[in-house]
C-alpha positions in Angstrom: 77.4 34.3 3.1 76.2 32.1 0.6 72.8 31.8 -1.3 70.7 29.8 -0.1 69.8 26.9 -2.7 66.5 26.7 -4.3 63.4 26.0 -3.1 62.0 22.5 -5.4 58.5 21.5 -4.7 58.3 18.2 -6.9 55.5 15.2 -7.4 56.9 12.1 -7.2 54.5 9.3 -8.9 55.0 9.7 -12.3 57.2 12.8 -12.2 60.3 11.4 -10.6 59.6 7.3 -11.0 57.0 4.9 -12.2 55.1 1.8 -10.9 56.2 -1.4 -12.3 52.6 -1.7 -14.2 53.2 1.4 -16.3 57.0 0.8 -16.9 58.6 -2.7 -17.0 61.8 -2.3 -14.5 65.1 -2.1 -16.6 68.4 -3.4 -15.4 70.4 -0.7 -14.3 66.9 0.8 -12.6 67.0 1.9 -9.2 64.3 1.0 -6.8 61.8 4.2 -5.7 59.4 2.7 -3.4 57.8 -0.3 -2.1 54.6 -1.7 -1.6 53.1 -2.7 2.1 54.8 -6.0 1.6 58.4 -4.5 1.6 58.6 -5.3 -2.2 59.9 -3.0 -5.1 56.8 -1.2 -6.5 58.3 1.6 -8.4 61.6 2.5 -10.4 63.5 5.5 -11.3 65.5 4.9 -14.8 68.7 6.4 -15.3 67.7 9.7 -16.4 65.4 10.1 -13.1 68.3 8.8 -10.8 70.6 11.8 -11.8 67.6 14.1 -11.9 66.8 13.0 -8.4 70.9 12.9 -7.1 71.4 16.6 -8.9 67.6 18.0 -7.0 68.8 16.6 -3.4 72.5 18.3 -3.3 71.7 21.4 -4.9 68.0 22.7 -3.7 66.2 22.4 -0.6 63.6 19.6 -2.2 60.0 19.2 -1.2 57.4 16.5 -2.3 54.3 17.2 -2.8 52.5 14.2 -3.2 48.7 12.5 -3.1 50.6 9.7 -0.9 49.5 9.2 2.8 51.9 9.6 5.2 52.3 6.3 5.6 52.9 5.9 1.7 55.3 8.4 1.9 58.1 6.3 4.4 57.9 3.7 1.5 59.3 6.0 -1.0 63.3 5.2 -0.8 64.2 9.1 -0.8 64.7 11.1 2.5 63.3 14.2 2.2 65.1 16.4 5.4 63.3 19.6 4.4 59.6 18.2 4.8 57.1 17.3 2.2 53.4 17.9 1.5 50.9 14.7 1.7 47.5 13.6 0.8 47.3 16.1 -2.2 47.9 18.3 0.5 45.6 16.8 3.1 49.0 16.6 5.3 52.2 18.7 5.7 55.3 16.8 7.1 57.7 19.4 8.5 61.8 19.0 8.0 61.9 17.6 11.7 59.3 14.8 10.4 56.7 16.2 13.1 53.5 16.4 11.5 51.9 20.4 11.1 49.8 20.1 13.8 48.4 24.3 13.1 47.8 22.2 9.2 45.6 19.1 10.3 43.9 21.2 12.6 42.9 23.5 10.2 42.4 20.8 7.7 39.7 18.9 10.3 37.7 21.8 11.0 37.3 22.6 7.2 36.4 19.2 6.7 34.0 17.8 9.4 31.1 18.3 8.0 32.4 16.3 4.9 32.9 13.3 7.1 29.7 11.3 6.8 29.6 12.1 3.0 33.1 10.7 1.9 32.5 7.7 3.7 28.6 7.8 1.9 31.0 8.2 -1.7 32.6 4.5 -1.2 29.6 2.9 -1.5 28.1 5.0 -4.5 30.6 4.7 -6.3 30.9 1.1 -6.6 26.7 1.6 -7.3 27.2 3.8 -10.4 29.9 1.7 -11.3 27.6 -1.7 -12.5 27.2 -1.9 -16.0 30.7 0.0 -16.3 33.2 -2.7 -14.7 35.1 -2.8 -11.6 36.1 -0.2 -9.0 37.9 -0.8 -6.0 36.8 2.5 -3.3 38.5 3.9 -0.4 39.5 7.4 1.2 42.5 8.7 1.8 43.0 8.9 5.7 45.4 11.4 8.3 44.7 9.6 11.4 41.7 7.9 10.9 40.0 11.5 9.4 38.8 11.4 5.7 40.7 13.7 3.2 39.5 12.1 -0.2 38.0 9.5 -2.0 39.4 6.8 -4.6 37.9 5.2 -6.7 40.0 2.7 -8.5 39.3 0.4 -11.7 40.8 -2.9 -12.8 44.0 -2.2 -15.1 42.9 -5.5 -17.2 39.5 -3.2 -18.0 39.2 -0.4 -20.6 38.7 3.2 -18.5 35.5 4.1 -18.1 35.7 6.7 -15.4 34.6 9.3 -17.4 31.5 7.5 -17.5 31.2 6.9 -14.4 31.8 10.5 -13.4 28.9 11.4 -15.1 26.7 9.2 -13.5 27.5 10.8 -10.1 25.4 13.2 -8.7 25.8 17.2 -9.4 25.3 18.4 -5.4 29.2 17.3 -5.5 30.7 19.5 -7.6 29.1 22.2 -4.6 32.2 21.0 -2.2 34.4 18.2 -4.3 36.6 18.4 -7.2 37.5 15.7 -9.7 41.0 13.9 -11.1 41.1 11.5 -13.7 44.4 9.7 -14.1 44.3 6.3 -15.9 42.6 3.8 -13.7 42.1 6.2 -11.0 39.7 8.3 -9.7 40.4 10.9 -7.2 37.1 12.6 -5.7 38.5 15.9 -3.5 37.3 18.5 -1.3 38.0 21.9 -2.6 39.6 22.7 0.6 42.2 20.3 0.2 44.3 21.2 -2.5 48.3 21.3 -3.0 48.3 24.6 -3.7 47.2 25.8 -0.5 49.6 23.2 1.4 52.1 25.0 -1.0 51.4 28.6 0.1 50.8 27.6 3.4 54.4 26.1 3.6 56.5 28.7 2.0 54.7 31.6 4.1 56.4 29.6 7.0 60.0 28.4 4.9 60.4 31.8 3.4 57.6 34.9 4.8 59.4 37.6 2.7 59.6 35.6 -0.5 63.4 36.0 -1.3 63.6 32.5 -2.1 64.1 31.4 -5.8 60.9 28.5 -6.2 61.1 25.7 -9.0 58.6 23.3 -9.5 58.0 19.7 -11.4 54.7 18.0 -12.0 53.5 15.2 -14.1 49.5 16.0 -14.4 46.9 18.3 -14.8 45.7 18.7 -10.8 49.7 19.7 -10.3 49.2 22.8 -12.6 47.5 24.7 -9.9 50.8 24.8 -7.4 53.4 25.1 -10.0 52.1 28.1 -11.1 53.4 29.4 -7.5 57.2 28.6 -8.7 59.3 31.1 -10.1 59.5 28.6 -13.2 58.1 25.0 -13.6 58.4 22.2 -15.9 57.5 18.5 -16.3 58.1 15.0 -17.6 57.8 14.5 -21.4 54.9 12.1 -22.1 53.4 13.0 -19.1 49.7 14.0 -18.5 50.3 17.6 -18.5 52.8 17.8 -21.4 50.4 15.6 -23.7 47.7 18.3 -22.6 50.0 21.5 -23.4 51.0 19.9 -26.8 47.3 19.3 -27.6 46.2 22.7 -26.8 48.5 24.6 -28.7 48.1 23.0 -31.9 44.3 23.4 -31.3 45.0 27.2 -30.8 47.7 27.2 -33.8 44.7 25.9 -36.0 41.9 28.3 -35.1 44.4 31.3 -35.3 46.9 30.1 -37.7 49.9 31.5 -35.6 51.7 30.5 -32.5 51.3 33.8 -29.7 48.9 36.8 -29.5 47.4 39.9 -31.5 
């Protein structure tokens, strides 16, 4: 009997293609998703194309992804062995059934955070005058709230920081925060992909045999690759710029790469 392939847990945006406004679309570029219009939106170059053709025939590959659901059937990839949704808000399982143990676990822990996400829209766009522009919204599984967006004009300099610390501390009691260019993410600390992570493989793999690799572009994808047997990610990407700057800081106070 053979092996069984890998497990891959991968993020998609930025880790396995790009949006047309942060990359121009080449020729030879294949198309990776479109937008609610049926039009291209984002591209895989030619590296990510064989990156993407070697993950699907030789590992079982998961996404895990802040994309709705709905975003999700947009991306021009199948994904036959499920995928994790909604910054894992939402698990989609290899038959495309939604985990309906998941969302209901996911709606209890978040009910009484209804009211209050909704409340966030409007703030937001409040603590936003004298800043610029932000477009607000949350991130939906059947009508319930998972997490809030915040989203500034590309034509503006960021100034999310900013605005972050304008907002008010009672929301760092029950909400985390991601930063990522023009956007904004405002989260629940229930919802996290690393739970959707451990959640899934208790149910793909309950004795842990399984060999786990994992790819991720930014900082909030740290937490869930640390559950792979090894990890990596994109050069110039979020977390790589972040490990590069860190080590030279801690080359410079200690004058030596490693420990005592």
């Amino acid at each position: 009997m053979l092996p069984k392939q890998p497990i891959i847990l991968v993020d998609l945006d930025d880790t396995l293609f790009q949006t047309h406004r942060r990359r121009s679309p080449e020729q030879h570029d294949r198309v990776a998703s479109l937008d609610r219009h049926g039009k291209p939106l984002a591209f895989m170059s030619g590296k990510q194309q064989l990156m993407v053709d070697w993950l699907m025939a030789h590992s079982e590959l998961i996404a895990v992804t802040a994309r709705s659901v709905e975003s999700l059937l947009r991306v021009q990839m199948p994904f036959p062995h499920g995928a994790i949704c909604l910054n894992g808000g939402a698990i989609v399982l290899s038959n495309g059934e939604i985990d309906r143990h998941w969302q209901q676990q996911q709606r209890n822990e978040l009910a009484h955070l209804q009211n209050r996400m909704q409340q966030l829209c409007d703030e937001l766009e409040q603590h936003a005058e004298g800043l610029g522009t932000v477009r607000t919204w949350t991130e939906q599984d059947d009508q319930h709230h998972i997490y809030v967006v915040a989203k500034q004009h590309h034509s503006e300099a960021p100034f999310l920081h900013s605005l972050t610390t304008r907002l008010p501390t009672e929301l760092w009691q029950d909400f985390y925060l991601h930063i990522n260019g023009h956007n904004l993410a405002i989260i629940p600390k229930t919802v996290s992909k690393r739970r959707a992570v451990e959640y899934l493989l208790q149910q793909l793999d309950p004795e842990g045999q399984r060999v786990y690799l994992g790819f991720g572009d930014s900082l909030s994808d740290f937490d869930f690759l640390q559950l792979c047997d090894w990890f990596g990610m994109p050069k110039n990407s979020q977390l790589n710029r972040f490990t590069h700057q860190a080590l030279q800081q801690d080359y410079q106070q200690k004058g030596f790469f490693g420990h005592d």
